[in-house]
C-alpha positions as CSV (number, residue, x, y, z in Angstrom):
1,X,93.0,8.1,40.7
2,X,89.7,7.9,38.3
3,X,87.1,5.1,39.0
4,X,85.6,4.8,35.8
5,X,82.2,3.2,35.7
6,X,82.3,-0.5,33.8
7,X,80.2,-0.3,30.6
8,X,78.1,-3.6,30.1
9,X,77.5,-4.3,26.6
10,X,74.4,-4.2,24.1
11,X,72.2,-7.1,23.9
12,X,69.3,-7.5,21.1
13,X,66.5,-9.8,22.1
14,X,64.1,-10.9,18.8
15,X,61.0,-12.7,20.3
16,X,58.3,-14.6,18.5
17,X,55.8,-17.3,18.5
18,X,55.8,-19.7,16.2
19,X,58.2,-18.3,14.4
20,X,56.7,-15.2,13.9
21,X,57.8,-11.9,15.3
22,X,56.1,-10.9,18.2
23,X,55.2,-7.0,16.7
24,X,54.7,-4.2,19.2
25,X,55.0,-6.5,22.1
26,X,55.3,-4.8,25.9
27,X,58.2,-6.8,27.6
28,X,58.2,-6.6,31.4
29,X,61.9,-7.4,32.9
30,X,61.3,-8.2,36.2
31,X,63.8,-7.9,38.9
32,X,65.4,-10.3,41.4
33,X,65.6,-7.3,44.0
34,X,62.6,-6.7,45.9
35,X,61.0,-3.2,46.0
36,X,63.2,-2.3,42.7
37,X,60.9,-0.9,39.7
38,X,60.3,-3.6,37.3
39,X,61.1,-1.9,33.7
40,X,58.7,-2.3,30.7
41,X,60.0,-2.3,26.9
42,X,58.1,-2.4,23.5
43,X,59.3,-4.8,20.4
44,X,59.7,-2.8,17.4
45,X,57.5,-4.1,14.1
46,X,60.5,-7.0,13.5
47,X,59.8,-8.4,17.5
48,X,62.8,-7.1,18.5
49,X,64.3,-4.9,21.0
50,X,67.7,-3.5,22.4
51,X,69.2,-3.8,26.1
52,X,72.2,-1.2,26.5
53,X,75.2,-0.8,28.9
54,X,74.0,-5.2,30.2
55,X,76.0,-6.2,33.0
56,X,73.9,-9.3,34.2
57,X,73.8,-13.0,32.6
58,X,70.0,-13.3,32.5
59,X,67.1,-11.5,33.0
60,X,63.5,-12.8,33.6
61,X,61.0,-11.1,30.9
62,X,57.1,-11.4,31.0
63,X,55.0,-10.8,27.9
64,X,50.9,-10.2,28.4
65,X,49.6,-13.9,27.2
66,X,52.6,-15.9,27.4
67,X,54.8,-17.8,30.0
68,X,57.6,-15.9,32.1
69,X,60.9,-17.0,30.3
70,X,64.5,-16.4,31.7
71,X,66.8,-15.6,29.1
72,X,70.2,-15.7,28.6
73,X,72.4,-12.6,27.8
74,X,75.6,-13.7,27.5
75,X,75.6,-12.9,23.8
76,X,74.8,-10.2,20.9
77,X,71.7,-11.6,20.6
78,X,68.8,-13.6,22.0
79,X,66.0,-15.6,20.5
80,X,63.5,-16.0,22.4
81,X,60.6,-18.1,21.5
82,X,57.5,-17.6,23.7
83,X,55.3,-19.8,24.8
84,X,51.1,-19.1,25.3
85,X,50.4,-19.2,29.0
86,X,48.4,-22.0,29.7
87,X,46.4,-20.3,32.7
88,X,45.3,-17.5,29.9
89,X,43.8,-19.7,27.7
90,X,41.6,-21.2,30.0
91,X,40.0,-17.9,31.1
92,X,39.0,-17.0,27.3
């Protein structure tokens, strides 16, 4: 008998504001496990970026500057549009 790992698929999140790509963006995915590593991605110069081997059906991302969002993966692809954190622009 062979127990073969199961392979999750690839998922391409495109994020932007306003409807403009968010270029070079650091994504943090943040975990629901405590004490687990949160993991931290950069958007290419089109505001996207690629998940491999998902297995989950949403992950919660935080951008620098705008709102934590929980987005769905249970597609190809995710738009996400992000929205300015409102506590951020009150420090500035």
């Amino acid at each position: 008998m062979v127990l073969d790992k199961a392979k999750g698929r690839d998922v391409e999140l495109a994020l932007s504001r306003d409807g403009s790509p968010l270029i070079q963006a650091p994504v943090t995915f943040i975990g629901d496990a405590r004490g687990l590593p949160t993991l931290t991605r950069t958007t290419d110069s089109l505001g996207r970026l690629t998940l491999r081997d998902v297995t989950e059906q949403s992950v919660l991302i935080e951008v620098p500057g705008f709102e934590q969002v929980r987005v769905n993966l249970d597609g190809p692809r995710a738009e996400v549009e992000m929205t300015p954190d409102s506590d951020a622009n009150r420090l500035e």
